[in-house]
MARPABA-438792 format. One record per residue (C-alpha): z, x, y. Coordinates in steps of 0.02 Angstrom, whole numbers. Example, Ala and Ser with C-alpha at 12.3 -4.5 7.8 and 13.67 -1.06 7.14 Angstrom:
<pts>
PT       w       u       v
PT     390     615    -225
PT     357     684     -53
</pts>
This chain:
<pts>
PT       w       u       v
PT    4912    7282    5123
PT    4763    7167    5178
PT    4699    7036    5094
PT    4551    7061    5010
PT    4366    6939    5062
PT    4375    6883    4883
PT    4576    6827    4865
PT    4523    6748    5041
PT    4388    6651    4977
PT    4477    6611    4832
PT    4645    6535    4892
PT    4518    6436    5027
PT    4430    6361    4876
PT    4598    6297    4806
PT    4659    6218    4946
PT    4500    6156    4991
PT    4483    6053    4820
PT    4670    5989    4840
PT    4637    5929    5007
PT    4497    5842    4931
PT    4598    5756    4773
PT    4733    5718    4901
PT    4620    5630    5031
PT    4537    5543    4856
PT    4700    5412    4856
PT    4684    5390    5051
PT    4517    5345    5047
PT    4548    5165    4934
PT    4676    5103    5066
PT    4564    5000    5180
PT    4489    4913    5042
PT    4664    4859    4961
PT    4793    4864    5075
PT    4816    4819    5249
PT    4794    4994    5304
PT    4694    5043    5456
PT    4667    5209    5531
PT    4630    5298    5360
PT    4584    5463    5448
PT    4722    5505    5546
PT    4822    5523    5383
PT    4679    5631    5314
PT    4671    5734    5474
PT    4867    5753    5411
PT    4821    5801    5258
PT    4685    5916    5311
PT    4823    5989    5436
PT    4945    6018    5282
PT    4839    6132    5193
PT    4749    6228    5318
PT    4935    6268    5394
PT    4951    6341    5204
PT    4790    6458    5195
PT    4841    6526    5365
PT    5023    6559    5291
PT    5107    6488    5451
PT    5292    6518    5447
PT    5378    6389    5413
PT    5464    6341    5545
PT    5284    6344    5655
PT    5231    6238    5494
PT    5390    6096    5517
PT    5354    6105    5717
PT    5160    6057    5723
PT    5184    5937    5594
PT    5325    5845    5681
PT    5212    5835    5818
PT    5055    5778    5749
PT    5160    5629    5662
PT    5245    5590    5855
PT    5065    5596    5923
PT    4987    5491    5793
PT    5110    5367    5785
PT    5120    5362    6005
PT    4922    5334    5984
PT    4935    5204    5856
PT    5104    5111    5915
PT    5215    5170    6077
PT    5085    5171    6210
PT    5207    5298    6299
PT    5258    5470    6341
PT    5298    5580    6221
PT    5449    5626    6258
PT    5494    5416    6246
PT    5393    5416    6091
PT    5518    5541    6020
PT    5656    5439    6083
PT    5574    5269    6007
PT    5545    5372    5835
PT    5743    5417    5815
PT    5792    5221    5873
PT    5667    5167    5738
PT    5762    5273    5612
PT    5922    5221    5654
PT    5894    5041    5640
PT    5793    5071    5486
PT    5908    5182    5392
PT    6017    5034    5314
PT    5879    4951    5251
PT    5822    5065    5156
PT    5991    5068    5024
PT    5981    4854    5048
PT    5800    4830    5002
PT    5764    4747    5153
PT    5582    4827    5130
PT    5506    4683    5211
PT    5587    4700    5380
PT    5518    4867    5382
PT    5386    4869    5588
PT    5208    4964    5539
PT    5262    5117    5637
PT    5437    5137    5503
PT    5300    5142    5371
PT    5177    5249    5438
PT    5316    5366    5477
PT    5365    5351    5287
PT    5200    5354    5253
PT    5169    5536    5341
PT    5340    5616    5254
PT    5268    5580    5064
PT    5080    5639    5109
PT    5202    5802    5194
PT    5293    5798    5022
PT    5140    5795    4898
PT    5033    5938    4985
PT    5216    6040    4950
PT    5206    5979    4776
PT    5010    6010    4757
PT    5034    6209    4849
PT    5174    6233    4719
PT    5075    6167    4575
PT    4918    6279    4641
PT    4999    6450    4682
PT    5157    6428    4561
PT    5097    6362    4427
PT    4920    6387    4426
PT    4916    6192    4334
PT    4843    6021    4401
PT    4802    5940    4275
PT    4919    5808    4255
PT    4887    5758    4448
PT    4698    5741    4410
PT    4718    5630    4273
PT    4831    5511    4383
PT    4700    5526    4516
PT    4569    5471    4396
PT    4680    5318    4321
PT    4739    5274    4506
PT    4527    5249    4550
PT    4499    5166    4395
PT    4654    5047    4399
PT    4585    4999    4581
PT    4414    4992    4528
PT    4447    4866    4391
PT    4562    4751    4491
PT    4556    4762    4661
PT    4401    4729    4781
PT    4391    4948    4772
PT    4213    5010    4705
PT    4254    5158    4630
PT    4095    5223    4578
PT    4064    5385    4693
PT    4243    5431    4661
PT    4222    5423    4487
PT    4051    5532    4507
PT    4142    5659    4629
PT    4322    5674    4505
PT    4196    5722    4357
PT    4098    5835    4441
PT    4222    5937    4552
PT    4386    5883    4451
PT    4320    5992    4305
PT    4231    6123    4417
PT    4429    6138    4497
PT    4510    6129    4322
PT    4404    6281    4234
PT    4439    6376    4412
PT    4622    6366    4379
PT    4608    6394    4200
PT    4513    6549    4243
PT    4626    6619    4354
PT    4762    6617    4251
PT    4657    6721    4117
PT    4628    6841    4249
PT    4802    6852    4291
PT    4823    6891    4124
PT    4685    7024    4119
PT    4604    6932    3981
PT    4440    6900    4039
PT    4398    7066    4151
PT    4212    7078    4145
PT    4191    6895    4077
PT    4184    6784    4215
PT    4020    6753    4224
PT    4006    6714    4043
PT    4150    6591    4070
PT    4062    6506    4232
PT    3898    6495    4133
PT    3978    6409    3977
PT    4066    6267    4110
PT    3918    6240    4229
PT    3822    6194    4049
PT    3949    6072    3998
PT    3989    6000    4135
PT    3799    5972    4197
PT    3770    5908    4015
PT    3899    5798    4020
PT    3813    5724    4198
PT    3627    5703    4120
PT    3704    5626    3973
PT    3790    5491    4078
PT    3633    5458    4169
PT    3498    5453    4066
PT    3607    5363    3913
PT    3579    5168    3907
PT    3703    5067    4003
PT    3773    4936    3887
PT    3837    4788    3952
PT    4042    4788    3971
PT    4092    4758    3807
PT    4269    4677    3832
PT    4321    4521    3924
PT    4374    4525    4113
PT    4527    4643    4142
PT    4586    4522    4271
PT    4546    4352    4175
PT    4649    4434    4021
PT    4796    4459    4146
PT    4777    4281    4200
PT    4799    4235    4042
PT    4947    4333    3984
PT    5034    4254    4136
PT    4990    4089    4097
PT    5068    4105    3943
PT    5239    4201    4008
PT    5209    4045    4131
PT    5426    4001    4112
PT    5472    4176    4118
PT    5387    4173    4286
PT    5548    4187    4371
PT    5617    4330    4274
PT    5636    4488    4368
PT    5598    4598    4239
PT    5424    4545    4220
PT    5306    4657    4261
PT    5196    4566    4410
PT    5005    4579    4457
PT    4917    4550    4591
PT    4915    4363    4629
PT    4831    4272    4761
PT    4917    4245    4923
PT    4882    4294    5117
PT    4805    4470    5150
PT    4783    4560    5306
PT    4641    4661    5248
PT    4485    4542    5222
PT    4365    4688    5244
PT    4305    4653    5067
PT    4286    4484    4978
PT    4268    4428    4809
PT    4319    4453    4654
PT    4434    4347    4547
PT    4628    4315    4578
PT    4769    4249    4497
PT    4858    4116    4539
PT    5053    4125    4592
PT    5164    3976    4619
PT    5276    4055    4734
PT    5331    3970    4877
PT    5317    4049    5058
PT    5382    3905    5156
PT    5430    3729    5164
PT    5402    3616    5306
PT    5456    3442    5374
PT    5307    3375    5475
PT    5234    3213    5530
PT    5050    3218    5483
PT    4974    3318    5377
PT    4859    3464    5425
PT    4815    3665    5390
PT    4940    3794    5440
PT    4865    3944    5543
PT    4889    4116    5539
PT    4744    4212    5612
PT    4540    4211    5638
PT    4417    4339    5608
PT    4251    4328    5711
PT    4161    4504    5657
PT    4055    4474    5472
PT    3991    4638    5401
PT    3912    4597    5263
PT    4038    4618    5134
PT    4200    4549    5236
PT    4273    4495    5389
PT    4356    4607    5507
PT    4454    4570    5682
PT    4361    4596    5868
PT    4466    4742    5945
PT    4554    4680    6086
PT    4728    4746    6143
PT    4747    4593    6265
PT    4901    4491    6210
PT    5004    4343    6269
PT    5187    4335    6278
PT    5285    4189    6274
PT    5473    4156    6264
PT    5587    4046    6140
PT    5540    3856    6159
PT    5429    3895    6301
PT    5270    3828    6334
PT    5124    3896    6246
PT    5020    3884    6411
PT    4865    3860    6281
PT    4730    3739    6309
PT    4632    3694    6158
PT    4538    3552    6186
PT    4480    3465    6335
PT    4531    3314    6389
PT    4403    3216    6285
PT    4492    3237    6139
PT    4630    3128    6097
PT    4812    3232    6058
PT    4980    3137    5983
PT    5130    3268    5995
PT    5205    3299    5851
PT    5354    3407    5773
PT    5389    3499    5647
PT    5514    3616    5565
PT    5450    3760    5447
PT    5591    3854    5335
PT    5514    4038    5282
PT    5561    4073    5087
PT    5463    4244    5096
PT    5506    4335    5247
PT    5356    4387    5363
PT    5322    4447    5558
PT    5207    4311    5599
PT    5239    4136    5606
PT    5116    4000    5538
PT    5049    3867    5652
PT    4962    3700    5655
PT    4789    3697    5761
PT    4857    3635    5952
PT    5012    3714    5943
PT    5114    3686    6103
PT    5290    3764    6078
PT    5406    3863    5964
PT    5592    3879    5951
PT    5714    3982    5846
PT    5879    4022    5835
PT    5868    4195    5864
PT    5839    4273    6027
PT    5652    4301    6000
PT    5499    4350    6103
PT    5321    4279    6023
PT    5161    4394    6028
PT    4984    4325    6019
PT    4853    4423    5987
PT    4706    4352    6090
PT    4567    4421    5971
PT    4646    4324    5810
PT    4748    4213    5865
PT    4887    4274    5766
PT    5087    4268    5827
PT    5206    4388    5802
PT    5395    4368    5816
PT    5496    4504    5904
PT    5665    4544    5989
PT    5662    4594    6188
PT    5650    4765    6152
PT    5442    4754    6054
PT    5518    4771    5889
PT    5489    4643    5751
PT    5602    4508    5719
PT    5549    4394    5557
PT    5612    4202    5574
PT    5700    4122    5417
PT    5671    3942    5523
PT    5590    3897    5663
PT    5543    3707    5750
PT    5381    3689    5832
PT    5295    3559    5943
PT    5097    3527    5929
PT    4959    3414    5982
PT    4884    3327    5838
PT    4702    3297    5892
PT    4581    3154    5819
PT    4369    3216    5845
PT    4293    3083    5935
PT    4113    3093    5848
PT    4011    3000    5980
PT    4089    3142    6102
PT    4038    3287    5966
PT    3855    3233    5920
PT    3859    3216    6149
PT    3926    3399    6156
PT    3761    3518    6221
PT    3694    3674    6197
PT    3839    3806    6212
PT    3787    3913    6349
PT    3933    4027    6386
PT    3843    4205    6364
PT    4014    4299    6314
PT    4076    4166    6192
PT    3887    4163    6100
PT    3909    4361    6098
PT    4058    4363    6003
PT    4037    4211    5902
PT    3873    4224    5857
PT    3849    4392    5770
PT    3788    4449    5618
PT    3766    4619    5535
PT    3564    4658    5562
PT    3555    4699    5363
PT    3566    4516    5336
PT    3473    4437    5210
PT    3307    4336    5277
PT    3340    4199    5162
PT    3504    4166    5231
PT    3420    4119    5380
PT    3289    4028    5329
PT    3418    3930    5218
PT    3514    3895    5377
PT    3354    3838    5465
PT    3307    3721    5316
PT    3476    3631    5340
PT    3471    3606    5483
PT    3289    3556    5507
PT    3267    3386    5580
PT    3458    3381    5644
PT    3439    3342    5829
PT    3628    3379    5889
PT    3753    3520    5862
PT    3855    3405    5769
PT    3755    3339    5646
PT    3680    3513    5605
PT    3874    3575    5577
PT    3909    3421    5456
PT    3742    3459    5365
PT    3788    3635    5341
PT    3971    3576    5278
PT    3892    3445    5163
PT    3766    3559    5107
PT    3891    3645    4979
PT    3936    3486    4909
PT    3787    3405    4857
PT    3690    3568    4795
PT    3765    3641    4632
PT    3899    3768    4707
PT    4073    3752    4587
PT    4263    3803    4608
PT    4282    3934    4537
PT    4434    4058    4528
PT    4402    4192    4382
PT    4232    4228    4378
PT    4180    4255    4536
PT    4062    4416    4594
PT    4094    4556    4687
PT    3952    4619    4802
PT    3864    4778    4759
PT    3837    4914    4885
PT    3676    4833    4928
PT    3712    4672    4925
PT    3767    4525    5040
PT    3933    4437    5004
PT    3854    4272    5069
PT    3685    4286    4986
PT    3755    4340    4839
PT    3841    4169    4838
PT    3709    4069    4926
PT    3585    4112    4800
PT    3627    4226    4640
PT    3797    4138    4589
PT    3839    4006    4671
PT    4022    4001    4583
PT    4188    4049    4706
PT    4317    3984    4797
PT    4358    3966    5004
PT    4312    4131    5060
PT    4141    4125    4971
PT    4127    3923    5060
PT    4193    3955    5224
PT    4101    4120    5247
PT    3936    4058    5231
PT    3966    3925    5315
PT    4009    4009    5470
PT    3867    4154    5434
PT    3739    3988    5412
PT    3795    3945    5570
PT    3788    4083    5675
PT    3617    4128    5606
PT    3554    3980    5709
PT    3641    3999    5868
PT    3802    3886    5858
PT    3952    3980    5874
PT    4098    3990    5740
PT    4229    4077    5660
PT    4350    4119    5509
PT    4512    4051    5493
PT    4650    4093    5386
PT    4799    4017    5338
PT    4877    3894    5200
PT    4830    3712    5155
PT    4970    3571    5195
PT    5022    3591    5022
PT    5099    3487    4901
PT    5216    3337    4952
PT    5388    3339    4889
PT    5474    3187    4969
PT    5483    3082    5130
PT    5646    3104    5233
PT    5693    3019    5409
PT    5496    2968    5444
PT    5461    3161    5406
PT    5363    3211    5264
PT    5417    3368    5145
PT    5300    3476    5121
PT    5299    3642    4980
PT    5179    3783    5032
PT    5145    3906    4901
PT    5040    4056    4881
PT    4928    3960    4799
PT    4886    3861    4949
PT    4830    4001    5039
PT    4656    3942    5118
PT    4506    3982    5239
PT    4413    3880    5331
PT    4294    3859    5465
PT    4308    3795    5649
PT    4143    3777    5784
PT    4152    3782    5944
PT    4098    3648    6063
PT    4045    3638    6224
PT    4178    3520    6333
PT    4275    3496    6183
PT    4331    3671    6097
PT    4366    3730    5926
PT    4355    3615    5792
PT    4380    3640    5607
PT    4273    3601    5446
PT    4298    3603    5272
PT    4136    3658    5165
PT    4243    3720    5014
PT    4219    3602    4850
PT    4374    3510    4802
PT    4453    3510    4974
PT    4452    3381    5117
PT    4475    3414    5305
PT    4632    3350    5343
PT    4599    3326    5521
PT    4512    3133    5605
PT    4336    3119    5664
PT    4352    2961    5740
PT    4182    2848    5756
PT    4143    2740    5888
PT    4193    2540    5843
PT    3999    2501    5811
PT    3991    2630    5670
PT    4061    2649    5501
PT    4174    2806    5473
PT    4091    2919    5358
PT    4125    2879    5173
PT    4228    3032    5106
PT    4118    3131    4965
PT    4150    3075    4775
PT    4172    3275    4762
PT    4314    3287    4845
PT    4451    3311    4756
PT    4619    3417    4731
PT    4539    3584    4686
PT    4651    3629    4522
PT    4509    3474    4444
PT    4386    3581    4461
PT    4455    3743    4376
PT    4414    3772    4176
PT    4581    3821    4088
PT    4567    4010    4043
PT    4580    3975    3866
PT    4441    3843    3857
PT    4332    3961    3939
PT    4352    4099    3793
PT    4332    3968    3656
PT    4140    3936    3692
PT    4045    4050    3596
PT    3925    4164    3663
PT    3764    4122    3564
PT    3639    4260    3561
PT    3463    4286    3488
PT    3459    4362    3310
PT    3347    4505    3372
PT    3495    4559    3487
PT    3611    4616    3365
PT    3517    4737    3294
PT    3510    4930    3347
PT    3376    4967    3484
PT    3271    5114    3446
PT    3289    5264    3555
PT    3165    5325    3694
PT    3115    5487    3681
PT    3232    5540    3824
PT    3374    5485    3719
PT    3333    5547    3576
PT    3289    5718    3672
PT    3461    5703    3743
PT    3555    5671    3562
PT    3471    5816    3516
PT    3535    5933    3640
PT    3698    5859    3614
PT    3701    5899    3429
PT    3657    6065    3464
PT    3742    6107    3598
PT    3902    6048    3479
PT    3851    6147    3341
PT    3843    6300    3469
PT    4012    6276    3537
PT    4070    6251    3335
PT    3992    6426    3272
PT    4057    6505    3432
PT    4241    6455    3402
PT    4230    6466    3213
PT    4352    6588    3190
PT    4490    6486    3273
PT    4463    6307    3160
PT    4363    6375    3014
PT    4525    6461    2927
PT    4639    6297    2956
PT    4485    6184    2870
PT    4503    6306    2735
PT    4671    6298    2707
PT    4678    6102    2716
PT    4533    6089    2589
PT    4612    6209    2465
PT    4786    6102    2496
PT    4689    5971    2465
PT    4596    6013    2308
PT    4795    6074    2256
PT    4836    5889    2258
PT    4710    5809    2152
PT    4788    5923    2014
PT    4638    6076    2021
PT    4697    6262    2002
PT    4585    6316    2150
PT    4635    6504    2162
PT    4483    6589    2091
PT    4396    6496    2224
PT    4509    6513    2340
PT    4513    6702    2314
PT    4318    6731    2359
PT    4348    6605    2525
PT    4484    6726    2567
PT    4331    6879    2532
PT    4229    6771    2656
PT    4346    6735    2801
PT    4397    6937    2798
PT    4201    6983    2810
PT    4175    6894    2951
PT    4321    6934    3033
PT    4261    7113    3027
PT    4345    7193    2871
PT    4168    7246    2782
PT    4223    7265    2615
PT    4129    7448    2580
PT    3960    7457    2425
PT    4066    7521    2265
PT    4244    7492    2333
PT    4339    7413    2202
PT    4457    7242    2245
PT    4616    7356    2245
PT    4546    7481    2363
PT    4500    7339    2473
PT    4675    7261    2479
PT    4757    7428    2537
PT    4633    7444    2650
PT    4655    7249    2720
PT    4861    7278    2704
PT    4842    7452    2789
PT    4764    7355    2939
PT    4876    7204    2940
PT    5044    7324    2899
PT    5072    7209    2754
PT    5064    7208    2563
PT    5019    7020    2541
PT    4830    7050    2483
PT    4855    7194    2362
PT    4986    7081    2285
PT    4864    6930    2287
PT    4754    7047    2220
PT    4836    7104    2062
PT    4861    6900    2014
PT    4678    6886    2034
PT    4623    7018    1919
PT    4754    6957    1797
PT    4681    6799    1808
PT    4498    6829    1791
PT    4502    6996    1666
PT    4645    6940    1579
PT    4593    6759    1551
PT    4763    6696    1593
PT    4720    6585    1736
PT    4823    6443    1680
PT    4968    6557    1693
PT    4932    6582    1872
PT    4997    6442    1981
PT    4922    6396    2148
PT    5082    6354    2226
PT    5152    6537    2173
PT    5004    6608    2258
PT    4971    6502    2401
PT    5081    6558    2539
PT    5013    6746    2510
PT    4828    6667    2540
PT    4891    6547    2685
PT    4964    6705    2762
PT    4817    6802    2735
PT    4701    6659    2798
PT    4782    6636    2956
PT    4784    6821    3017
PT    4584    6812    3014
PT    4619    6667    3154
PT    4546    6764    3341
</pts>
């Protein structure tokens, strides 16, 4: 038999809101993972669903899924045919498939995850069409949709705010829907859907007007992420115990797409290293600022070299003076790139390893001969150690290279005017590149701008990360420095870009003329380096509390430049957590009292109250007998005989539940007639202890607990 339009319509309406709440937890992923390519896993998701309105056959429904996963992961990884990709895909499995029962997670390449990725989105739209058309429930997947946004929203860089708006409004639309059609299924509401429709379109666009015309009070309990901070600090010794339940700590990220915000520190090490001199480890740049983040120049051009071959890199020109130096790093977390000093000439490893650098970041990957990766547990490396000559810098001219000011010069157009003319205003009166960069470094040091770790901003939707800092808080920590600096920079022509990587950390010892170095995730750093023209890239420090470790070397008629007093190891500058909370927050007397309502609020209260006391008298005959039977139980207690009373409630609740009680019929007629339509004899007997009671005067003799369960009884068959 054919389908009808409206079962059609209907089942298309279902799948269309699961899609939606589905595509709700894909849409967070840029923002706080390292995820890319959001949409082709939507498109999945999309393909899921619509494959279940059209009621494919299954095995159709297994086939073009397969191959949308082949050809998304060929796009985003193999580069080759399809029938290689295929070939690639089972390889990948093989070679993965012990890992997963030895929690080698780690060692996992992008394309095993994406692939694992794909299988549970393929999993939960089966678990979502089953929930839907099985069980006509969803609930319980909502409400960890809504916690999942808010948990992100609260902690992670995430603004939730339109998902919030979008769960409330179509979440509950969705939610009556279902709860309606299992009523019809049941053929309880034939003729009533409007009524029902009407009733949940009121609520729920109540419940909206409420929310925005209500005052917005400010939040009311202390930082979410500051009270974690805390708790840590105090489990500080248990640190180590794997059974403690971990946050998110501060570390390296791949996904920079969204600054701010405050972290927590973590003391675990991610490498050790045995070096000569001390300097900043690399791991990548980013050269693209949006406004709110940094995110990478897209560039598939890469450079290959082999195990302790030359790097075939030229960093600097001959003007600068190099020293080579060595160094050995030991890796205590295990990772795909390796981290680098600035000059970096060679690597070596004792593993039959290829390295990959990515020419837009800078970043190098370790892999075996065959492209997959291969993370290092050691590795020795040889690098030129550079020292700045300064007469040479403030010499340097103009850059003029067309390409190089293209890339390293942009800026989203959005961008604040008063970051420019801030830039301008530094620089003003400079008369070389040089001394313009080391004004702008400088600047942050002599102008008010703290360390700070825990309360730090995050940028609205219309607001700049850098102004925000520049001008409203002035309070962060080396993203919030280094950014501006290099958005300060590029706003008056000089080229320069973001670097991440770790500090030289802390020193443990000195060993055969090498120095011992601990590198934790604390130590993970940014920074910024400028380009010069007939020099290269060189790297500054504008972040409070740290000092570039690298040598600008001044010509033998000038002093070197005094360091800053504010320099300093930056754990000086951070307030302990618990000092912080101590201070009290003073407040003007007139603030603790209640504001008066507007007339929109108290217009809104109004409506409220009424529209409760609409929804009460509407439903009364489903709470209004249990009230009565808890107040009667309760008047029972206090030692009152409350059955005379209780009686005439009994009269009431029968009335209204539509047993008229007839002009001129007696009490006994009326309790065969109220048994007669219940089948029961409960209220002729309750009946006959009454009349005893009030003719006979011999009340006292009747007991409410004798006569109580024949009045609960009675009390709860008026319940509809």
């Amino acid at each position: 038999m054919m389908e009808t339009v409206e079962n059609i319509g209907r089942r298309m309406l279902i799948y269309g809101f699961a899609c939606w709440l589905l595509i709700e937890w894909l849409l967070p992923l840029e923002a706080v993972s390292d995820t890319t390519n959001a949409e082709v896993f939507m498109a999945f998701v999309a393909a899921c669903f619509l494959l279940y309105l059209l009621r494919t056959p299954i095995w159709i429904s297994v086939l073009i899924k397969i191959a949308y996963i082949i050809y998304a992961l060929n796009s985003l990884f193999y580069h080759v045919s399809y029938v290689q990709a295929l070939k690639l895909l089972f390889q990948e499995f093989a070679h993965h498939a012990p890992m997963l029962f030895t929690a080698r997670w780690m060692e996992w390449t992008n394309s095993f995850r994406s692939f694992l990725f794909f299988f549970l989105l393929w999993v939960m739209a089966y678990l979502l069409h089953y929930w839907l058309f099985t069980q006509k429930r969803l609930f319980f997947f909502y409400a960890l949709t809504v916690t999942y946004i808010t948990v992100l929203d609260t902690f992670t860089a995430f603004r939730g705010n339109g998902a919030i708006i979008r769960l409330v409004v179509f979440g509950f639309l969705f939610l009556c829907f279902l709860h309606m059609e299992r009523l019809r299924e049941k053929a309880t509401i034939a003729g009533g859907v409007r009524g029902w429709w009407g009733a949940c379109l009121c609520l729920i666009g109540l419940a909206i007007v409420c929310g925005y015309v209500s005052p917005k009070l400010p939040p009311q309990w202390p930082d979410p992420v500051a009270l974690v901070k805390s708790y840590a600090a105090v489990q500080e010794e248990k640190r180590d115990d794997p059974a403690l339940a971990k946050v998110k700590k501060i570390g390296y990220g791949q996904n920079d797409s969204r600054l701010g915000g405050p972290f927590i520190a973590d003391n675990t090490v991610v490498f050790t290293a045995e070096d000569e001199k001390r300097h900043y480890w690399r791991v990548e740049t980013k050269d693209i600022y949006t406004g709110k983040g940094w995110e990478s120049f897209r560039s598939e051009q890469i450079q290959s070299f082999g195990n302790n071959a030359d790097l075939g890199y030229s960093w600097w020109s001959p003007a600068v003076k190099k020293q080579l130096m060595t160094a050995s790093v030991h890796m205590k977390q295990s990772s795909f790139h390796i981290v680098y000093p600035l000059g970096l000439k060679k690597v070596k490893a004792k593993e039959n390893v290829v390295y990959r650098m990515e020419a837009a970041t800078e970043k190098i990957y370790t892999t075996d001969r065959s492209a997959y990766t291969l993370p290092l547990a050691s590795y020795d490396i040889v690098y030129e150690y550079p020292t700045f000559p300064m007469e040479a810098l403030k010499a340097a001219p103009p850059v003029k290279d067309a390409r190089l000011l293209e890339r390293y010069t942009q800026l989203p157009r959005n961008l604040p005017e008063r970051v420019r003319a801030l830039a301008k205003q530094i620089a003003s009166g400079k008369p070389t590149q040089y001394e313009q960069v080391k004004a702008m470094e400088q600047y942050f040091h002599t102008n008010g701008y703290m360390y700070e770790t825990t309360d730090v901003a995050v940028p609205g939707k219309n607001e700049d990360y850098v102004d925000q800092f520049l001008f409203e808080t002035k309070k962060g920590y080396c993203d919030n420095f280094s950014t501006s600096m290099v958005v300060m920079l590029r706003a008056i022509g000089i080229p320069a870009r973001w670097v991440k990587g770790y500090t030289s950390g802390r020193l443990l010892e000195e060993k055969n003329g090498k120095y011992i170095y601990e590198i934790t995730n604390n130590d993970a750093h940014s920074w910024v380096e400028v380009y010069f023209s007939g020099i290269g890239w060189v790297p500054f420090e504008p972040t409070q509390g740290f000092t570039n470790p690298y040598v600008f070397a001044a010509p033998q008629s000038e002093p070197e430049t005094e360091p800053l007093p504010e320099q300093r190891q930056p754990e000086q500058n951070r307030v302990p957590l618990d000092k912080v909370r101590e201070q009290p927050h003073s407040a003007p007397a007139e603030e603790s009292n209640l504001p008066l309502l507007s007339w929109k609020q108290a217009a809104v209260a109004l409506a409220v109250l009424f529209v409760f006391a609409w929804i009460a008298y509407r439903t009364r005959r489903k709470w209004w007998p249990y009230a009565t039977i808890v107040r009667f139980q309760y008047k029972w207690r206090k030692g009152d005989n409350p059955f005379a009373e209780a009686y005439l409630s009994l009269l009431r609740h029968l009335d209204d539940y539509g047993l008229k009680r007839n002009q001129g019929q007696t009490l006994r007629q009326y309790a065969a007639y109220v048994d007669d339509w219940f089948q029961t004899n409960e209220m002729t007997k309750l009946t006959l202890l009454y009349e005893k009671a009030i003719y006979q005067q011999e009340a006292a003799q009747v007991e409410w607990p004798e006569v109580k369960e024949l009045w609960e009884n009675l009390i709860k068959r008026t319940v509809s």
